[in-house]
N, C-alpha and C positions, 0 to 999 in steps of 0.2 A: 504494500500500500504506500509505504514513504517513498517507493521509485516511481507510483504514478505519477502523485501529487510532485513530485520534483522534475515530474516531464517541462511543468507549465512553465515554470522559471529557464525551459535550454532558451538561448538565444544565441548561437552560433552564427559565425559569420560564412563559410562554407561546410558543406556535408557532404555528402559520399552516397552515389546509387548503385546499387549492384542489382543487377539483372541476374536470374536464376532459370535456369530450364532444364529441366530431364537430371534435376537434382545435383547441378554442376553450375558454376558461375560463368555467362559467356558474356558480360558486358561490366565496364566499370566505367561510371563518372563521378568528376565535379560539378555543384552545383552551386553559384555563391549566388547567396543570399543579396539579392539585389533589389532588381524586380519584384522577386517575391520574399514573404517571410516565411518563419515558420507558424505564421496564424493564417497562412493561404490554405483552404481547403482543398483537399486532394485531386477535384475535377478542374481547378483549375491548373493545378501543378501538373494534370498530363495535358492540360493544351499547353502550357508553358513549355516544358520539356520536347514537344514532339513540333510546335513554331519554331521554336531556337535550334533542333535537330541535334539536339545533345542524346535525346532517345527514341526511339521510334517505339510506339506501344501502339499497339491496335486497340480499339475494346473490347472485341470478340476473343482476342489471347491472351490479354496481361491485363495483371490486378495488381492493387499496392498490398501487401503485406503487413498487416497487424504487428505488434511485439509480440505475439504467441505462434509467428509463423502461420497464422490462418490468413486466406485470399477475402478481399475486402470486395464484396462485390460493386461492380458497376454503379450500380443505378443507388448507391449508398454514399457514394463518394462524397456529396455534398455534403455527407452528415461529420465527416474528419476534416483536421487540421495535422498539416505536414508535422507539426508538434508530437502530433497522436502518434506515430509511428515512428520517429527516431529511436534508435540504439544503440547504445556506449559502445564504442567499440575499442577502444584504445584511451590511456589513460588512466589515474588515478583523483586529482586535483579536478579543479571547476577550469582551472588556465588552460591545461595540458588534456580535456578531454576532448575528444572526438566523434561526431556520431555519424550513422549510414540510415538508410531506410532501404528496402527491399523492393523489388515487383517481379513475379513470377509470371513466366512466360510459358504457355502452350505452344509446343508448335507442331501439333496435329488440327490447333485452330488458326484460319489466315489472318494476318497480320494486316490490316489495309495501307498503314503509312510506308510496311515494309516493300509493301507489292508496288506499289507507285513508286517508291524510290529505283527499285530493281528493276522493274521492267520501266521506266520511263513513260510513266504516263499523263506524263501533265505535257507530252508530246503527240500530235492528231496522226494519222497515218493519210496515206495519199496510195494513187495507184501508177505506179510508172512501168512502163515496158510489160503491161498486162501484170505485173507482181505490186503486192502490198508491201509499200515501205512505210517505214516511221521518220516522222519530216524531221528539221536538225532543229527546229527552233522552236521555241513550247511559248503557245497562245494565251495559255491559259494555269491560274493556278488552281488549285482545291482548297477552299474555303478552311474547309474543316478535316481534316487526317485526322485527329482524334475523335470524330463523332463519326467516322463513315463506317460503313459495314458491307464484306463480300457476302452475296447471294450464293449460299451452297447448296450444290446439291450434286448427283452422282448419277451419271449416265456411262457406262461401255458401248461403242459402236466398231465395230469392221469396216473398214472403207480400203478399197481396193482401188489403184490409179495406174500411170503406164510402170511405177516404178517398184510395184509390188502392192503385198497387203500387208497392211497399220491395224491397228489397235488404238483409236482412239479416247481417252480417257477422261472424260469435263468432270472439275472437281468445285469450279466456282465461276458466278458473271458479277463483273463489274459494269455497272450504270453509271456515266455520269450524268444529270440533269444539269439545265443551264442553272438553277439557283446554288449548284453545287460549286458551281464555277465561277472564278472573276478574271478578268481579260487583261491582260501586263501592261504595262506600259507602249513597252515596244509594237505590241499589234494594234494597241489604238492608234498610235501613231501611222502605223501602216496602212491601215483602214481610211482614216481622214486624209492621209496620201493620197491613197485610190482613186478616191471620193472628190477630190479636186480636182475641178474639169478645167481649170490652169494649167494643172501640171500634165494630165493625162485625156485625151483627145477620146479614147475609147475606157472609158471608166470600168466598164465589165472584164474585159479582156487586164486591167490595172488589179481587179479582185479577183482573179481567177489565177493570179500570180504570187497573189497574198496568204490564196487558200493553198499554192502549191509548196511556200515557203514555210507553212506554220501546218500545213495539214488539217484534216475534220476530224471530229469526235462522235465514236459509237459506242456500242456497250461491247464489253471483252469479252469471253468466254474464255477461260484457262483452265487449266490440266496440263496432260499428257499427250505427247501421237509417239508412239514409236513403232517402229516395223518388225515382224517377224521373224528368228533366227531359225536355226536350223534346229533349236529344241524351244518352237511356240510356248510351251505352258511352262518354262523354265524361264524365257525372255523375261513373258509378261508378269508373271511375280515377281520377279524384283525390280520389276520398273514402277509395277503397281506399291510395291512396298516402299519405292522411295519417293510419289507420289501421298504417301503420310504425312511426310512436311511441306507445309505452305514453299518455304525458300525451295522445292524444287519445283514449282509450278512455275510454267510458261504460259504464254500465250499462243492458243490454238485454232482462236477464229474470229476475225473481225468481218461481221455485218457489212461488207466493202461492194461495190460493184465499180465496175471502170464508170469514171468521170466522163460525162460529153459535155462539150462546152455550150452545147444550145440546150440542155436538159434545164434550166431555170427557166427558159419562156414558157414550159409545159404543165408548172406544177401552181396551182396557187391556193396558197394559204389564207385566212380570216377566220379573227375570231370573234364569236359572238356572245355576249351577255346580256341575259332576260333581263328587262328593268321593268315587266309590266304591259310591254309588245311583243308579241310571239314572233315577228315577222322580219325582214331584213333583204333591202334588196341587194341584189348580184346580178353582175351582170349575162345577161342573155345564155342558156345553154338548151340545147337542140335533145332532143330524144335519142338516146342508143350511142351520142356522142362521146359520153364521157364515164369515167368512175369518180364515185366520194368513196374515200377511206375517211373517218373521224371516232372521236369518243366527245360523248360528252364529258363536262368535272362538273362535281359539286366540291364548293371550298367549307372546309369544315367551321374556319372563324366565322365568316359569315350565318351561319347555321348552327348557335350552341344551341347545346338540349338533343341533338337530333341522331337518330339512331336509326344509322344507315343500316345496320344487321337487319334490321327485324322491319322495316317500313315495307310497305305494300305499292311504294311510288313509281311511277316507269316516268321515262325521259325520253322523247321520239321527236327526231327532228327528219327535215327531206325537203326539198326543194318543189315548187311551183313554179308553172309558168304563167306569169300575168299579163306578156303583153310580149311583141316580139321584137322588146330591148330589154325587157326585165325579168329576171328570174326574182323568184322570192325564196330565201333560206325560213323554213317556219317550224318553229321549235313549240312542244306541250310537255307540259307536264299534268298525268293524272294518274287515277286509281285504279290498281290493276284490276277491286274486288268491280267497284261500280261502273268504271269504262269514263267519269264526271271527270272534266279537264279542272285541275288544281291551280295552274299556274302560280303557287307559291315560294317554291324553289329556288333560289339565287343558284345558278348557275353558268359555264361556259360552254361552248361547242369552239373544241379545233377542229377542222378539219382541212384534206385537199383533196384539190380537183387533178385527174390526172384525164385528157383527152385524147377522141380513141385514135386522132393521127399522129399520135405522138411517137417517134422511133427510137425511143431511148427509152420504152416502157412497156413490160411483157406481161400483162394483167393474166392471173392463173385463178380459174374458178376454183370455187371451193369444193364442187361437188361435181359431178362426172357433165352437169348440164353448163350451159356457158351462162353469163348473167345477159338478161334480158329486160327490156321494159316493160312493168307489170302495171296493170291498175289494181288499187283497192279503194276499196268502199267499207271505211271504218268511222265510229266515230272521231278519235282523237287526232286521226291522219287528215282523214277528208278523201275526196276522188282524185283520183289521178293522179297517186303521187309515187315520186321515185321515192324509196326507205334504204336505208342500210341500216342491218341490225349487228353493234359491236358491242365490244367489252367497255364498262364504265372506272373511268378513272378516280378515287378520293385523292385531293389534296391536302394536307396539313395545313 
């Protein structure tokens, strides 16, 4: 008890971190007490640590370490102060003592600050000579390394090409959304370069050089591919065993297709937000001419109390034609028991247009029949309307 109570009074001007995994030490820092003290609470000390790059901790694999050697979970961090966790480690006097604090590391769990550092990914990829490369100069940084988290999960596939047959092994996808990201210096700069019809006579062909020096951003898929030896079930177990730890995971497939320079006049994006008008024009689109891919969002701020699990609400929006310059985008909201349009909903629809002489664009039905123009005669739709039925987004 007199070692708790004599936590309160450390006021050390540097401390000491040790990283521990598979019950071995494999990282050692200094930490001085600057920036932060030791009345910082712990969630703050792993964004502290993992912005200044003194440690990379993921959330999903490393915990701070109690003085009892127990793992402090996550979502508790708030509740300690770096105080709480220091350990004598050297010394005998108050001058002469020294202390460390602990974080234990899994590394059968992905690290995310680890994966971004190792594979480079605050760098976009590009397509050159028909191959996916990673561009030299990074666009973009990640907001947050200590709050992201890898999507796991576990699929084996076979896939056989001209150079034999692989084993390919997905162990986890990385997303980044645009709120996840912020844009550097250097590419804004390049951007309002572009964008300066001063400097650059053909502004597009100015961005299409910005995009090929900084690259675009999709979501990663990572694991394993390795090919076949001459004892298969002997290969792939130890490729698969060393697929255990995140540091052996690569990058196996990025969402890429080759870049056409005219693919931007074909696609086009808006978005729209109910405020009480179901309705929105666009301009003019023919029958059998085109595809919508969209989802709708419902933003959760906008909507406390509301409890997306268990509601009975549908969201259908589709396009009208009003007149032969105006299409109309026209969104409902209503009851799936009563069919009664709600219109309550703050909501948005993204969606695009992809038209059907477009040559940079290979629409694949979903179902063995090709998509067609249909009428229906519903209430909440009305007649004659094109629908697309997709998946619904929640936002935070």
């Amino acid at each position: 008890m007199q070692f708790l109570k004599a936590a309160y009074k450390i006021n050390p001007l540097t401390v000491r971190g040790v990283v521990v995994a598979e019950n071995r030490i494999v990282n050692e820092f200094n930490l001085v007490l600057t920036e932060i003290d030791t009345s910082t609470s712990l969630d703050k000390v792993r964004e502290y640590l993992t912005r200044n790059d003194l440690v990379l901790i993921g959330r999903q694999n490393s915990n701070f370490r109690n003085r009892f050697e127990y793992k402090i979970p996550f979502v508790d961090e708030n509740e300690y102060k770096l105080k709480d966790i220091l350990v004598p480690t050297d010394g005998t006097g108050e001058a002469d003592r020294s202390f460390s604090f602990f974080i234990e590391k899994d590394l059968t769990k992905p690290g995310f600050p680890e994966i971004v550092r190792n594979l480079n990914l605050t760098r976009g990829y590009k397509t050159k000579d028909d191959a996916t490369v990673q561009a030299n100069k990074s666009a973009f940084r990640i907001k947050n390394l200590h709050l992201m988290m890898v999507i796991t999960h576990q699929n084996l596939e076979e896939i056989e090409d001209n150079n034999g047959k692989f084993l390919c092994c997905e162990k986890g996808t990385i997303r980044l959304l645009p709120g996840d990201l912020e844009a550097t210096e250097e590419y804004i700069e390049a951007i309002e370069d572009a964008l300066n019809e001063d400097i650059h006579e053909d502004r597009k062909k100015a961005l299409y050089k910005v995009g090929n020096a900084y690259g675009f951003f999709w979501s990663v898929v990572l694991g394993g591919k390795f090919q076949y030896g001459e004892e298969p079930e002997t290969t792939y177990t130890k490729e698969l065993e060393k697929l255990k730890h995140f540091t052996n995971w690569r990058i196996i497939d990025l969402p890429i297709g080759k870049f056409q320079d005219n693919s931007i006049d074909h696609i086009y994006t808006r978005r729209y937000q109910y405020d009480g008008d179901n309705q929105i024009d666009h301009p003019n689109l023919k029958n059998d001419d085109y595809c919508i891919i969209g989802t709708p969002i419902l933003k959760c701020r906008d909507i406390p109390g509301y409890n997306f699990g268990r509601s009975k609400d549908v969201i259908s929006y589709h396009f009208r034609q009003r007149n032969d310059d105006i299409t109309q985008l026209q969104c409902y909201h209503y009851d799936l028991q009563t069919d009664l349009i709600c219109n309550t909903l703050l909501f948005e629809v993204n969606y695009a247009i992809i038209t059907k002489n477009n040559p940079d664009f290979i629409v694949n039905s979903a179902t063995e029949n090709d998509w067609t123009y249909r009428s229906y005669n519903t209430l909440p739709l009305g007649q004659n309307s094109r629908t697309f039925t997709g998946n619904s987004k929640i936002s935070e």
